[in-house]
N, C-alpha and C positions, 0 to 999 in steps of 0.2 A: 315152438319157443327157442328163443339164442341163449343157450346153458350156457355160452361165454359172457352174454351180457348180463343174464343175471344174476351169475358169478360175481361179476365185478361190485352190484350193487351191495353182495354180502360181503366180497373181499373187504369192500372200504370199510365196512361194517367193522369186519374183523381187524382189520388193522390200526382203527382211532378206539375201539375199545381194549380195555383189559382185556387177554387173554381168556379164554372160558368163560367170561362172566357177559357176556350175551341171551337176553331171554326173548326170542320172540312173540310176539300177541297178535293173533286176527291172521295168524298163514294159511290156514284154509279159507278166506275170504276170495271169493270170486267175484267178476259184474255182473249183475241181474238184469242188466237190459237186452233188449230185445229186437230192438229197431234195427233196420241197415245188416241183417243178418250174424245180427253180435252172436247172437246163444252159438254159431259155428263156431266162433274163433275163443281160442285156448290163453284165460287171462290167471295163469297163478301169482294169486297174490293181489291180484288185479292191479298187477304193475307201481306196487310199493311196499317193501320192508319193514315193519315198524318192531317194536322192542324195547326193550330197558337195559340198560349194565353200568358198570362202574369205567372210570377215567380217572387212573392214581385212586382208586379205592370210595370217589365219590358216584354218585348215583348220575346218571343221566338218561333222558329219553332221545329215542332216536329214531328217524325215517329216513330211509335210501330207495330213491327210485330208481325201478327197471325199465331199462331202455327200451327194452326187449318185448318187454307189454306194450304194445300202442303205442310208443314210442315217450313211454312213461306219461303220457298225457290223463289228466286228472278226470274222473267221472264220479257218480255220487260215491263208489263204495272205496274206491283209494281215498276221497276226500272223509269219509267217516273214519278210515283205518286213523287217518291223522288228527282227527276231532279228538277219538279215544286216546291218543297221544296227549295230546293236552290235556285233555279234561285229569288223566293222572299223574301230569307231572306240577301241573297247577295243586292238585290236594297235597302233594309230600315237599312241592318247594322246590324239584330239581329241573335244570335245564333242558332247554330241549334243542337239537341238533337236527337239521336238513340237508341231508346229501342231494342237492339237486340235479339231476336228470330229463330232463320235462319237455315233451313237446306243447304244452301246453292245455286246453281245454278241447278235453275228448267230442268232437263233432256228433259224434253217431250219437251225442246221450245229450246234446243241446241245451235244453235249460236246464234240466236235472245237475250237468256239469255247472254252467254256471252260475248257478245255485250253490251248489257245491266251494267253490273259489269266496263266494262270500260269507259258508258259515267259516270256514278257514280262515279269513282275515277275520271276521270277527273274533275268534279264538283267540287272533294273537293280540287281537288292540284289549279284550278280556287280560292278556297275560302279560300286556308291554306294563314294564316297572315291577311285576309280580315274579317273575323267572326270569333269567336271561335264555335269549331266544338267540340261535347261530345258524346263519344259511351258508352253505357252501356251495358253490355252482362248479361242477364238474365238465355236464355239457349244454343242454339249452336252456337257458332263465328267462323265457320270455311271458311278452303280452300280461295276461294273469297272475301270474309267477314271478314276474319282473317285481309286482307290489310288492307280493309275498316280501320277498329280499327287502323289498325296501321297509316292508313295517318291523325286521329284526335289529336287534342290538347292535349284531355284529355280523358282516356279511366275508364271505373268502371266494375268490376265484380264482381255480386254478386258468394258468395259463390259456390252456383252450379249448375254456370255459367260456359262453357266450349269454351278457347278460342287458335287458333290452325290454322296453316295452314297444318300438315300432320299430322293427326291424332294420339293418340299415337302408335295404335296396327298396325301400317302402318312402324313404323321406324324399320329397320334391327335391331334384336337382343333387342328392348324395348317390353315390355307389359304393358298395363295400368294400371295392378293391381299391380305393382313392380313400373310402375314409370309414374305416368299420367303425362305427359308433356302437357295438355292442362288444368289442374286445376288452380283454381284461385289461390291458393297459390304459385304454379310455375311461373304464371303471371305476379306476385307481384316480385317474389323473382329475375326475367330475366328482370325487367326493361318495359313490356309488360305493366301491369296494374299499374296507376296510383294511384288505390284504391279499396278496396276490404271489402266486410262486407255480412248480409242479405239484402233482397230485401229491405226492409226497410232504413237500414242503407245506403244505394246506394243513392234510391231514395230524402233521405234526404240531403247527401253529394251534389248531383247534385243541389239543390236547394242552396246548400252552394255559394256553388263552382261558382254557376251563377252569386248569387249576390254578390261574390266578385271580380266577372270578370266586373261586370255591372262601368262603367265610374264614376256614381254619388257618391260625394263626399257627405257622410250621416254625422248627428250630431253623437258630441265625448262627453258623458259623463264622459269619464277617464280625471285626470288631464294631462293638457300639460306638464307642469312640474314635472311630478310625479316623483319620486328618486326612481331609483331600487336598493335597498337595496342588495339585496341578489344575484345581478347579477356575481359577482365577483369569486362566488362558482359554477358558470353554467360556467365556460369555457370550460369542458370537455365536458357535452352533451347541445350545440347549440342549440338542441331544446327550452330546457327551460328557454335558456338566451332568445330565439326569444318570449316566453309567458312575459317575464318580461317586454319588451319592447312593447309587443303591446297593443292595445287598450283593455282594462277589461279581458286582459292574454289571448286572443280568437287565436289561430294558426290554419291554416288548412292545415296540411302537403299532399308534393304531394311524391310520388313513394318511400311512407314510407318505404317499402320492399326491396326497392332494392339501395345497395351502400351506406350503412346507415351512412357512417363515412362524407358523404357529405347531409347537411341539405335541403331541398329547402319544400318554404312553404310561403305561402300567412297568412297577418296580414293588421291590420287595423292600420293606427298610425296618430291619429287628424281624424279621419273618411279617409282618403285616403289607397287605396289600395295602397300593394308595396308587392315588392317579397324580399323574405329575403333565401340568399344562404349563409351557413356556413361552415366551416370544423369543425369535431366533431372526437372527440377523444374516448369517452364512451358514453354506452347508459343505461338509468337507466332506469326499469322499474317501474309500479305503487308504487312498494312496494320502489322505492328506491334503490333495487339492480342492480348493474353492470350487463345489460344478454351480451354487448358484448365491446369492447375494438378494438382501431386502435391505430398505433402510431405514427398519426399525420400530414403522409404525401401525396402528390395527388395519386388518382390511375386513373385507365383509364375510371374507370365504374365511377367514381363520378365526373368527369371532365364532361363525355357526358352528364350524368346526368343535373349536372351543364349549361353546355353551352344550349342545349336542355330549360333547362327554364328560359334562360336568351332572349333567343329567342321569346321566347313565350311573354315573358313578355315587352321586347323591339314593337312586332307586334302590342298588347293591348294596347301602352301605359301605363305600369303600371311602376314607378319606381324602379329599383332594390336597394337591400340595404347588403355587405354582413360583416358577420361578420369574420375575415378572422384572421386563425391562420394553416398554410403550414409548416410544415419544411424539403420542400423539396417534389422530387418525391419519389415514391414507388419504390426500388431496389430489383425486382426479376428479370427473365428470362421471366418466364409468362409478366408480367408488360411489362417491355422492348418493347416486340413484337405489346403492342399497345399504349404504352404512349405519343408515337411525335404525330401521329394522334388525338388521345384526347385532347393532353393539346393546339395543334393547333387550332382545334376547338373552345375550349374556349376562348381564345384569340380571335382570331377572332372575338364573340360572343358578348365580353364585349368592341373590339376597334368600332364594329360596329354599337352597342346600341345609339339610341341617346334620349332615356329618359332619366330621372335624374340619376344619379350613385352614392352611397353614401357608402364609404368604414371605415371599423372602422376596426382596426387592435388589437385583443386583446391577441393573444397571438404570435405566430411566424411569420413572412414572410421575408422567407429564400430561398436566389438562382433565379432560374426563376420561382419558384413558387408565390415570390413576385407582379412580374410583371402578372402573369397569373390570380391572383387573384385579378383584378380590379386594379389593382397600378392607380397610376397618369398617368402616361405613355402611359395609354391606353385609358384616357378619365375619370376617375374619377373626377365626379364636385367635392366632397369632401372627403377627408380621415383625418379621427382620428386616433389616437392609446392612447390605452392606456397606465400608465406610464411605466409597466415593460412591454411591447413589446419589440418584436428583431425585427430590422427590418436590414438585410445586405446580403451580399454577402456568405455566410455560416458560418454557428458555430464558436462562437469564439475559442474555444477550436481547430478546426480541423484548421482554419485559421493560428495558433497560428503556429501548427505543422510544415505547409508548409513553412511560411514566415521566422522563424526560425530556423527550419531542423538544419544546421549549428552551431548558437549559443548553442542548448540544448545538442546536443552531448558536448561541452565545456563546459557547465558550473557544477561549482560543486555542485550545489543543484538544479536539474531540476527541482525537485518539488515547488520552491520556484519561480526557473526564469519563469516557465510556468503559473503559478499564479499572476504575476508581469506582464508580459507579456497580458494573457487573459483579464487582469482588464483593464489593456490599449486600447485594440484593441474593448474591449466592449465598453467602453465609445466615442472611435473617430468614429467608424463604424459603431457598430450595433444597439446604442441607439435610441431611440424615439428621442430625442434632437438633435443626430447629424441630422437622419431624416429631425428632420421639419427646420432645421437650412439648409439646400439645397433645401427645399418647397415642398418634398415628401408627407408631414403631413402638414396640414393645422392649426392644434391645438392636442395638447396633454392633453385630458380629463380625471375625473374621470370616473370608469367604474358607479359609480350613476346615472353621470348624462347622461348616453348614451341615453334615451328615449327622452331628452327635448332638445338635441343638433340635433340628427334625423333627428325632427321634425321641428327643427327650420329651419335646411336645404333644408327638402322639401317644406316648406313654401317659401322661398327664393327662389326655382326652380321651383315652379309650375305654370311660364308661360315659362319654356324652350321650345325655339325648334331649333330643328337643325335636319333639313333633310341630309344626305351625298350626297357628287359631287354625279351626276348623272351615272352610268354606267347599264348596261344590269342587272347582278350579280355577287356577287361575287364565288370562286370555292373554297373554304376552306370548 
């Protein structure tokens, strides 16, 4: 056995949990098989860690695979160590935590292994929306194990971390040295990895990440009413209006990498968790400059995106909140081919949520992007908009076009009638006014005081409940 490697799997152990409060389960478990001259070879633990402790004082279950076994590759009695994992984090409600290691499916134990890999997924699609489920990939995620990852809530790889169901040197015409398709930055960038850093950075994110998953509503030092001054110059990158609004500017973005023009990202607002989804127009970096730009409207990737943690967050109980400015869907070919499916989805997502839903509309909602984006329509307990919001049926301007056609070819100063005209159709359609004047918009606020209107909201809803009529599921 490598005592440095399977060090490390208790290291990680020790170091994402509370200090001393680690209990191991099943350490005298070994593999019983027999084939391929196994009973020789020396499997403590049978190459996985399992256990319970606290993170910030709450409970969590946890498995860290050893390298050093097998090359952490899973056979029946490592995949039973982790069945037991579930089966008790499922009775008391707390999460469960995968340090992944893995060479994947133990060969010498064949079907028994995978076998094994399926009562495992079964366990977690048993537990998906019933606990939250967090995979971390340290060193290999593959084949097998790639699902694993994919059937959890939230996945982390560290940097090099390698996550993958065929391999890269395996795909027709790819090489890994031209294009690793199982790197964490590919991860990140395909929607795969929710987050990505050093071991380090991982380890600490999970710890983040937990306790803002964790139910308990903690003390708010920031004012309730604090005025966000400067939110008004964040409408192009989302992210930073979501720091203005939260609790001592604390954001903890999920699947930063991938679909960037759609925000999604956990905040504290009065101590209560909430999820905050955005449409985002630019992205600044630390320094302040532009590194990318969208213009404006849905795509397919940041709708699934979107719908995906609207789900998540609807399962937890955690109220959504989004900041919504659509002008419309994205008009390519590419797009096209997946944008009903997507933006279905979402729909879906946000008519089926039955947490709080809190919509503040600050810059567009145009077409059926309106409705897709949390509208009233679909169950919004509350919508704002702020005052220059559009909110209507499409562009004044292109509106102006069709409804007119006719007169502008007649008239003698089109430029004049089409500007008479737009001012018109702006003000009876697409205003915020006309809005809340039909009960789309519940109130027309400054964009100041977005943090202390929020909040007052969720304080208002935070004994909502609303179970949906009973049915099997739904197929969306």
């Amino acid at each position: 056995m490598n005592d440095l490697a399977h060090g490390q799997a208790m290291a990680r152990i020790n170091a994402l949990i509370d200090e001393n409060s680690f209990v191991e389960i099943g350490s005298m478990v070994t593999a019983r098989a027999t084939d391929f001259n196994m009973q020789s070879k020396d499997t403590p633990s049978d190459g996985v860690i399992t256990g319970y402790g606290l993170i910030d004082g709450s409970l969590v279950y946890v498995y860290s695979q050893d390298a050093s076994v097998l090359g952490g590759a899973i056979g029946e009695m490592h995949a039973r160590k982790i069945l037991r994992v579930y089966e008790m984090a499922v009775k008391v409600g707390a999460p469960v935590i995968a340090l992944v290691d893995c060479a994947g499916i133990r060969l010498q134990e064949a079907m028994d292994s995978l076998n094994a890999f399926g009562e495992i997924y079964m366990s977690q699609a048993k537990a998906s929306g019933v606990i939250p489920q967090i995979t971390a990939v340290f060193g290999t995620c593959g084949g097998g194990m790639g699902i694993s990852a994919g059937m959890s809530d939230f996945t982390f790889v560290a940097n090099d971390g390698r996550l993958f169901i065929n391999a890269p040197n395996t795909l027709d015409g790819n090489n890994q040295s031209n294009n690793d398709t199982a790197s964490a930055a590919n991860a990140a960038k395909w929607g795969m990895a929710d987050f990505t850093g050093s071991e380090g950075e991982v380890i600490s994110g999970i710890r983040q990440l937990t306790i803002m998953l964790a139910s308990d509503w903690i003390d708010c030092n920031d004012n309730l009413n604090r005025l966000c001054e400067d939110i008004i110059n964040c409408k192009e990158d989302t992210l930073i209006a979501a720091s203005r609004i939260a609790d001592n500017g604390v954001v903890m973005e999920v699947k930063e990498g991938y679909a960037k023009e759609m925000v999604t990202a956990f905040v504290r607002l009065n101590g209560m968790t909430a999820g905050i989804i955005a449409n985002r127009t630019k992205v600044y970096d630390d320094n302040m400059n532009v590194s990318d730009e969208f213009d404006g409207t849905l795509t397919a990737a940041g709708m699934k995106k979107a719908a995906r943690f609207v789900n998540i967050c609807d399962a937890f109980h955690i109220p959504v909140v989004t900041l919504t400015n659509a002008a419309g869907f994205k008009a390519t070919v590419k797009e096209e081919e997946r944008l009903a499916p997507a933006a279905s989805k979402l729909t879906y997502a946000f008519a089926n949520a039955t947490v709080p839903k809190i919509n503040v509309i600050i810059g567009k909602a145009v077409g059926s992007a309106y409705n897709v984006m949390n509208s009233k329509a679909l169950g919004a307990d509350m919508v704002y908009a702020w005052p220059d919001a559009e909110i209507g049926v499409m562009d004044a301007k292109n509106a102006v076009g069709i409804i007119y056609a006719d007169e502008i070819d007649k008239a003698e100063d089109k430029t004049s009638f089409i500007a008479e005209k737009r001012a018109e159709y702006e003000k009876l359609k697409t205003s915020t006014m006309s809005a809340a004047k039909r009960g789309y918009v519940d109130a027309i606020i400054q964009p100041v005081d977005t943090r202390k209107y929020i909040i007052g909201a969720l304080e208002m809803l935070f004994t909502k409940e609303g179970e949906p009529a009973y049915k099997k599921h739904g197929t969306i």
